[in-house]
C-alpha positions as CSV (number, residue, x, y, z in Angstrom):
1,X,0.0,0.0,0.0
2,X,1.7,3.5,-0.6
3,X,1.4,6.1,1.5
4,X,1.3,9.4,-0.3
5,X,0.7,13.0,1.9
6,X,-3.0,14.3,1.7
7,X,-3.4,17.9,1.2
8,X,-6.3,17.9,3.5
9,X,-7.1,16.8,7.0
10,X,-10.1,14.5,8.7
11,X,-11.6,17.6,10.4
12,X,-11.7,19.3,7.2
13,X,-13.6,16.8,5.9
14,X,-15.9,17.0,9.1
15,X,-16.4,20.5,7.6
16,X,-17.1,19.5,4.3
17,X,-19.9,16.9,5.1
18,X,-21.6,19.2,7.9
19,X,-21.8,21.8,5.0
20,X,-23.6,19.2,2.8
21,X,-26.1,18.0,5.6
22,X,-26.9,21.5,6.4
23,X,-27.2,23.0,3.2
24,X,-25.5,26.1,5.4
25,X,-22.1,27.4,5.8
26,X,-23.6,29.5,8.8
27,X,-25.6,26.4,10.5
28,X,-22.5,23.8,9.8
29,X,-20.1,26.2,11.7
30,X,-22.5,26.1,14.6
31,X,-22.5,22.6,14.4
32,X,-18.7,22.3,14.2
33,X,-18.0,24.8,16.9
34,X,-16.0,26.7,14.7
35,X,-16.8,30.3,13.0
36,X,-18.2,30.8,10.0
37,X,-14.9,32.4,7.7
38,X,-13.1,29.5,9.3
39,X,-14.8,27.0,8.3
40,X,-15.5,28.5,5.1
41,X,-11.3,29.1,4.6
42,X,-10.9,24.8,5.6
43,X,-13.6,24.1,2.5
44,X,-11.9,25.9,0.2
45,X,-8.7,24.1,0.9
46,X,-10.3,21.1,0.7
47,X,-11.9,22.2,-2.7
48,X,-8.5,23.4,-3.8
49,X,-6.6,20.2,-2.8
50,X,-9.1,18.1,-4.6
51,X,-9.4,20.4,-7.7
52,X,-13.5,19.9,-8.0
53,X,-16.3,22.4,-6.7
54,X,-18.0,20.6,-4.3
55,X,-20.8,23.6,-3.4
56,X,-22.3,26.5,-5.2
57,X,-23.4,29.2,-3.2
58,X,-24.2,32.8,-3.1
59,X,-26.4,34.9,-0.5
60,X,-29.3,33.0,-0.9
61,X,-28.9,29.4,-0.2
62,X,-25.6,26.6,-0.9
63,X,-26.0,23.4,-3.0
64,X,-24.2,20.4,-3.8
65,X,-22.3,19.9,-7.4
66,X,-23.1,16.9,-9.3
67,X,-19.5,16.6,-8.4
68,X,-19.8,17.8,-4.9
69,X,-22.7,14.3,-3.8
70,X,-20.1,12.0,-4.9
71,X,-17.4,13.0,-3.2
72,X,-19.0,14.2,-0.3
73,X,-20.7,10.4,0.3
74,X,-17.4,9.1,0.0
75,X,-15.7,11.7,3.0
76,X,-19.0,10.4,4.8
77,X,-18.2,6.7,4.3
78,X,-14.1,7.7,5.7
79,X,-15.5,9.4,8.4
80,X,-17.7,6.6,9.3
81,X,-14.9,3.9,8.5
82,X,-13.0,6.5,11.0
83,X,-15.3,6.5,13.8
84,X,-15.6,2.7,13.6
85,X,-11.6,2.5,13.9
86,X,-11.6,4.5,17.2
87,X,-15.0,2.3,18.3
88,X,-13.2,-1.2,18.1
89,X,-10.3,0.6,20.1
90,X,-11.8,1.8,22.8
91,X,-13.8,-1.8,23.0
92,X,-11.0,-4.2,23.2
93,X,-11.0,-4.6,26.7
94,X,-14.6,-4.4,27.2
95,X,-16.7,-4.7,23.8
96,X,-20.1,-4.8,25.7
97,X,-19.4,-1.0,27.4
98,X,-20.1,2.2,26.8
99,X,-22.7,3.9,24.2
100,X,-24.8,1.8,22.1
101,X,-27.0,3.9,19.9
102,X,-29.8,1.8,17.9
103,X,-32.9,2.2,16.7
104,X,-36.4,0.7,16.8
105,X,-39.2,1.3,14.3
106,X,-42.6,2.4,15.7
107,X,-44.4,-0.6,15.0
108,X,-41.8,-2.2,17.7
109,X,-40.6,-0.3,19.8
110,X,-43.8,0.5,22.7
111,X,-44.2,-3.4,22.6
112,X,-40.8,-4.9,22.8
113,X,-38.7,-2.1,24.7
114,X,-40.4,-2.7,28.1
115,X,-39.5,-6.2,27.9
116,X,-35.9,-5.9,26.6
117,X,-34.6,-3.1,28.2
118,X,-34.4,-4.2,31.6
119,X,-33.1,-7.8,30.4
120,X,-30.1,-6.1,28.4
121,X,-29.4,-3.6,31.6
122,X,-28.5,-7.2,33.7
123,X,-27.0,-8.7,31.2
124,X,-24.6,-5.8,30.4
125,X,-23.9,-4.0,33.4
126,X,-21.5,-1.9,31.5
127,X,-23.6,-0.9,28.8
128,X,-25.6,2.3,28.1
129,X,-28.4,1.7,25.7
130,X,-29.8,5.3,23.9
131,X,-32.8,4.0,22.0
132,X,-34.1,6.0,18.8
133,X,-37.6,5.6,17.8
134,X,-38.2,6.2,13.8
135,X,-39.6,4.6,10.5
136,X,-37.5,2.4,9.0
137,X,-35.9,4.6,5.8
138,X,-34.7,6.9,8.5
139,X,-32.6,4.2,10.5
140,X,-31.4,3.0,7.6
141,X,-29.6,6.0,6.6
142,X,-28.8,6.9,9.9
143,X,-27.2,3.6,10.2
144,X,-25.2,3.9,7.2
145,X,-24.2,7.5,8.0
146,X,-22.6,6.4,11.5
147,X,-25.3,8.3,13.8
148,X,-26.4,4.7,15.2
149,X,-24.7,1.7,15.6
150,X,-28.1,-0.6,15.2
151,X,-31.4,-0.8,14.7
152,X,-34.2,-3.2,15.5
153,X,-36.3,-3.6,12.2
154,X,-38.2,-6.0,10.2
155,X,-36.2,-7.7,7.4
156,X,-39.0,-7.8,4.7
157,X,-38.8,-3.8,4.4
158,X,-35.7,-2.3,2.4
159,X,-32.6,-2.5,4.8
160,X,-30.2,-2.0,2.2
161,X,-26.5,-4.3,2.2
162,X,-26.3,-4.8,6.3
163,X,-25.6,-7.8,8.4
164,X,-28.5,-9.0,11.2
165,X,-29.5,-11.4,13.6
166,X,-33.1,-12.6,13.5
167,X,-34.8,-12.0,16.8
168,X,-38.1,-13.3,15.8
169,X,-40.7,-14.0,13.4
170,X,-44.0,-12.0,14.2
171,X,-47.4,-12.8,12.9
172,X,-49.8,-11.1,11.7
173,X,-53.2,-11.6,13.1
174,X,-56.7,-10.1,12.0
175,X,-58.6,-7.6,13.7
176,X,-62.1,-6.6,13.8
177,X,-64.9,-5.6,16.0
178,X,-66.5,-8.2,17.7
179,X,-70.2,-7.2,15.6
180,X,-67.9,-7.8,11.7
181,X,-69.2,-10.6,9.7
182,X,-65.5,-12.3,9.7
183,X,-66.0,-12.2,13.3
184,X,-68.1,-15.2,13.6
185,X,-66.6,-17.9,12.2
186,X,-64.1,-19.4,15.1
187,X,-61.7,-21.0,11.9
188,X,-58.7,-19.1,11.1
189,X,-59.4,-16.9,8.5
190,X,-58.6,-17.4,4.6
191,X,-57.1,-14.8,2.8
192,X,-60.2,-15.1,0.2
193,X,-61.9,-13.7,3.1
194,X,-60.7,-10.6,2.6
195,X,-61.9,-9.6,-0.5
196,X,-63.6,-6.6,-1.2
197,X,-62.9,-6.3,2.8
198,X,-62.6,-2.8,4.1
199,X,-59.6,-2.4,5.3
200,X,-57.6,0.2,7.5
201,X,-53.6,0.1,7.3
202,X,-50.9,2.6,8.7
203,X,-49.6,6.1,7.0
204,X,-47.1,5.8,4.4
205,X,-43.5,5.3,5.7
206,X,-44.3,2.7,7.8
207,X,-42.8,-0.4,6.9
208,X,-45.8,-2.6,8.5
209,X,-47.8,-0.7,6.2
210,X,-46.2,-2.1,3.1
211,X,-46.4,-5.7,4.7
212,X,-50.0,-5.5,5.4
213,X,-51.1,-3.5,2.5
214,X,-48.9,-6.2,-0.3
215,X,-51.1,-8.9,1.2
216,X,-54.3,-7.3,1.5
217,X,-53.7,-6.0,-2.3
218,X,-53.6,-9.5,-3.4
219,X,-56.8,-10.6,-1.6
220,X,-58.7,-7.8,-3.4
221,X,-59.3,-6.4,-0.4
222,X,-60.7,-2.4,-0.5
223,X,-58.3,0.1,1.5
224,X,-60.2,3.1,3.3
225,X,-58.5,6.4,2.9
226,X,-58.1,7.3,6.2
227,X,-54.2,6.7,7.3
228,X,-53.4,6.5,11.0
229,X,-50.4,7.2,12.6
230,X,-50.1,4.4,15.3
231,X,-51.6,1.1,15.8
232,X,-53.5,2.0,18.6
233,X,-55.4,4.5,16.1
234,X,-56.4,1.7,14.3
235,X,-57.5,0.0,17.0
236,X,-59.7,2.0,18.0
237,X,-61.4,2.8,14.8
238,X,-61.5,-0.8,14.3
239,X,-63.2,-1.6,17.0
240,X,-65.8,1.4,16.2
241,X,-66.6,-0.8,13.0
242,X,-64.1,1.2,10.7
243,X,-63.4,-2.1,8.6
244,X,-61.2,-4.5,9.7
245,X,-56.9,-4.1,9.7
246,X,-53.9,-6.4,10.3
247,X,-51.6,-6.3,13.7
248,X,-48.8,-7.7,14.1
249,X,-49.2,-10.5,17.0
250,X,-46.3,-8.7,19.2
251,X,-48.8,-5.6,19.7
252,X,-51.7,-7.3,20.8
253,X,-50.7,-7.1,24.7
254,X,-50.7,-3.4,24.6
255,X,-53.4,-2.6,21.6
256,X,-55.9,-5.4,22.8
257,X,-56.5,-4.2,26.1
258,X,-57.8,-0.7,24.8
259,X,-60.7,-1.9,22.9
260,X,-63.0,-4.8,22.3
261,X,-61.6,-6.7,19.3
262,X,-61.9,-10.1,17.9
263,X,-58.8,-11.3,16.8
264,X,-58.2,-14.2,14.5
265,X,-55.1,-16.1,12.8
266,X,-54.8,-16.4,9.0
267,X,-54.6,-20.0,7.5
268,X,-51.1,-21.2,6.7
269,X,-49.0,-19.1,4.8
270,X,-50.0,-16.9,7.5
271,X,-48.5,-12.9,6.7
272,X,-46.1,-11.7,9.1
273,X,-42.5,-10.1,9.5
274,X,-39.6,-11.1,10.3
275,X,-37.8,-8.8,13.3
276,X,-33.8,-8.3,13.4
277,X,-31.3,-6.4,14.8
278,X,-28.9,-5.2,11.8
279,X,-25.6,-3.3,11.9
280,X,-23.3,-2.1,9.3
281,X,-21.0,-4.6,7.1
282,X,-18.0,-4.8,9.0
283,X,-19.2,-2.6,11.9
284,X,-16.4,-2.4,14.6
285,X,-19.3,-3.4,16.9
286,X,-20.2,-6.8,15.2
287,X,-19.4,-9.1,17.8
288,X,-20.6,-6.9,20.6
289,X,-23.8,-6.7,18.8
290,X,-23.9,-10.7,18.0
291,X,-23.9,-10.8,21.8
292,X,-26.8,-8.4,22.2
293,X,-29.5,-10.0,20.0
294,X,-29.0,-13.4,21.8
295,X,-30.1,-11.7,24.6
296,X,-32.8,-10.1,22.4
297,X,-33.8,-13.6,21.2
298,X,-34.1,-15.0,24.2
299,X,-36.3,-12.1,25.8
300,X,-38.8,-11.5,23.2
301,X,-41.2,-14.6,24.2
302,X,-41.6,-12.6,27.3
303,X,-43.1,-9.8,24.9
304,X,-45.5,-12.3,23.9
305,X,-46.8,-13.0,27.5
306,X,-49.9,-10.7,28.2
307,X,-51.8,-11.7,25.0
308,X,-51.7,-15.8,26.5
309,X,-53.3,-14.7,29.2
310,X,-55.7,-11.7,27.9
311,X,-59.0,-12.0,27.0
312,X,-61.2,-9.1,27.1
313,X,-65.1,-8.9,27.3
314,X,-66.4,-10.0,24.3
315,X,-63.4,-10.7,22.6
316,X,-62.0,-14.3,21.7
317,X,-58.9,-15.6,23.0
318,X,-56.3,-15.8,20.2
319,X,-55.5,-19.3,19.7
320,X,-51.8,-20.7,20.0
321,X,-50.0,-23.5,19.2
322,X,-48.2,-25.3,22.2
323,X,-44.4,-25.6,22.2
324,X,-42.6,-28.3,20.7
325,X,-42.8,-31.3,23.3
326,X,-45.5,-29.5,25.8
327,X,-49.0,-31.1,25.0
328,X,-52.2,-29.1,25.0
329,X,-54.0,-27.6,28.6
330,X,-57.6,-27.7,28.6
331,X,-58.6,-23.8,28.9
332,X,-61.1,-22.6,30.8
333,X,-64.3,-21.3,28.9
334,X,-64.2,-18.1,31.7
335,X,-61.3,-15.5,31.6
336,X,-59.6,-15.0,34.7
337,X,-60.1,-11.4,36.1
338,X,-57.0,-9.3,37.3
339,X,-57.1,-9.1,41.1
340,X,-57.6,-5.0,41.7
């Protein structure tokens, strides 16, 4: 490998991709902590040394050269490369300590993080957890741009080149109000069921949204325009005879409890999602975050608890296979009431 002397320095570069992010020479020197003709003078070096305009800008606004987005990925990619150097360092004695930054999509995060959190807090004394809740394209490119380590996403959605560890595969379960005409049968439900179905699904962005909406799309199945936001907006408007919608089976603790829904299994191939932690390809972090989703994987039937047991008025307990070598336990036909 040679080793020729670069006309420019890493901070400069720091300069150089703050400047593209912001869109702002002014707003990227607040961000650097730096003043403005400063950092302005350490751009032009770096524009000199590489003999290519990377911005154009005048008093009104700065933009990136068809030039300037090529380059400028790259300095992002050496930066990250960079950081990752100095994260493997500081982890050779201890790879499980410090700052872990990953993120959880929305459809996830209230339902899982109760569970996990505490269960990776005594498993890794040493190790600060800083969760980020967001939709899956935004993890994504934070990921890839450094700002987390991680994220907690469902593999069917558009992840880009990462590497991951399954933490779970999560069905998808129908929903309606108790009064729906799918509502009455007690058989799983067949996806020809569904058509010309009202159905409600999430916002755009939302990767569950895509899941849900690719499988109702091929039952024929007629999407309302309203969009919520949340599940539990579905939920509710659900359960006040809005049509019928799709949750994924790790929600139903929380969103079950807040209204009175019948909820049914789809026949084999049932829909559902696949949920993983990923990192980036040769993350620094890798092994450390190996570590993590075992303790992920082994957590997440807890997740799954409350629904076993829940059963609200009017609403029929969601069937569930046993175990592999448990045999069945005759239920009770009466739900057990919480103790106040």
């Amino acid at each position: 490998m040679r080793f020729p002397a670069h006309s420019f320095t890493l901070r400069q570069l720091q300069y150089v991709v703050a400047v593209a992010e912001a869109l702002s020479f002014r707003r990227a020197a607040e961000r650097c902590h730096v003043s403005q003709p400063s950092l302005s003078a350490q751009v032009a070096l770096v524009e000199d040394a590489l003999k290519v305009r990377l911005f154009e800008r005048d008093r009104r606004r700065v933009l990136l050269t068809s030039a300037g987005r090529e380059l400028v990925e790259r300095a992002r990619r050496i930066l990250v490369e960079v950081d990752d150097l100095v994260k493997a360092a500081d982890r050779i004695g201890d790879p499980l300590s410090g700052t872990l930054r990953v993120g959880v999509i929305p459809t996830i995060s209230p339902y899982l993080l109760p569970t996990i959190a505490p269960r990776l807090q005594a498993e890794f004394p040493a190790l600060s957890l800083a969760w980020v809740e967001d939709k899956t394209a935004t993890l994504i490119k934070d990921l890839e741009s450094g700002a987390l380590d991680a994220a907690i996403v469902a593999l069917e959605a558009e992840v880009g080149d990462v590497e991951h560890a399954v933490i779970a595969k999560d069905a998808f379960l129908l929903a309606c109000a108790p009064s729906h005409p799918l509502a009455k049968k007690s058989t799983p439900t067949s996806p020809r069921e569904l058509n010309g179905v009202d159905v409600l699904l999430l916002d755009d962005g939302h990767c569950f949204r895509e899941q849900a909406l690719s499988y109702c799309r091929a039952q024929k199945a007629h999407e309302l325009e309203f969009r919520a936001t949340s599940l539990s907006t579905l939920v509710q408007m659900v359960a006040a005879g809005r049509g019928v919608t799709l949750l994924p089976e790790l929600a139903l603790g929380t969103e079950a409890r807040r209204a009175d829904l019948k909820l049914k299994r789809f026949i084999e191939p049932a829909p559902g999602r696949t949920i993983a932690l990923v990192w980036r390809r040769r993350s620094a972090l890798a092994a450390a975050l190996t570590k993590v989703a075992v303790v992920l994987r082994a957590a997440y039937p807890a997740a799954l608890a409350t629904p076993r047991m829940l059963t609200p008025i009017g609403t029929a307990k969601v069937p569930r296979a046993p175990a592999s070598g448990q045999s069945k336990r005759r239920q009770s036909p009466h739900p057990r009431r919480r103790k106040p």
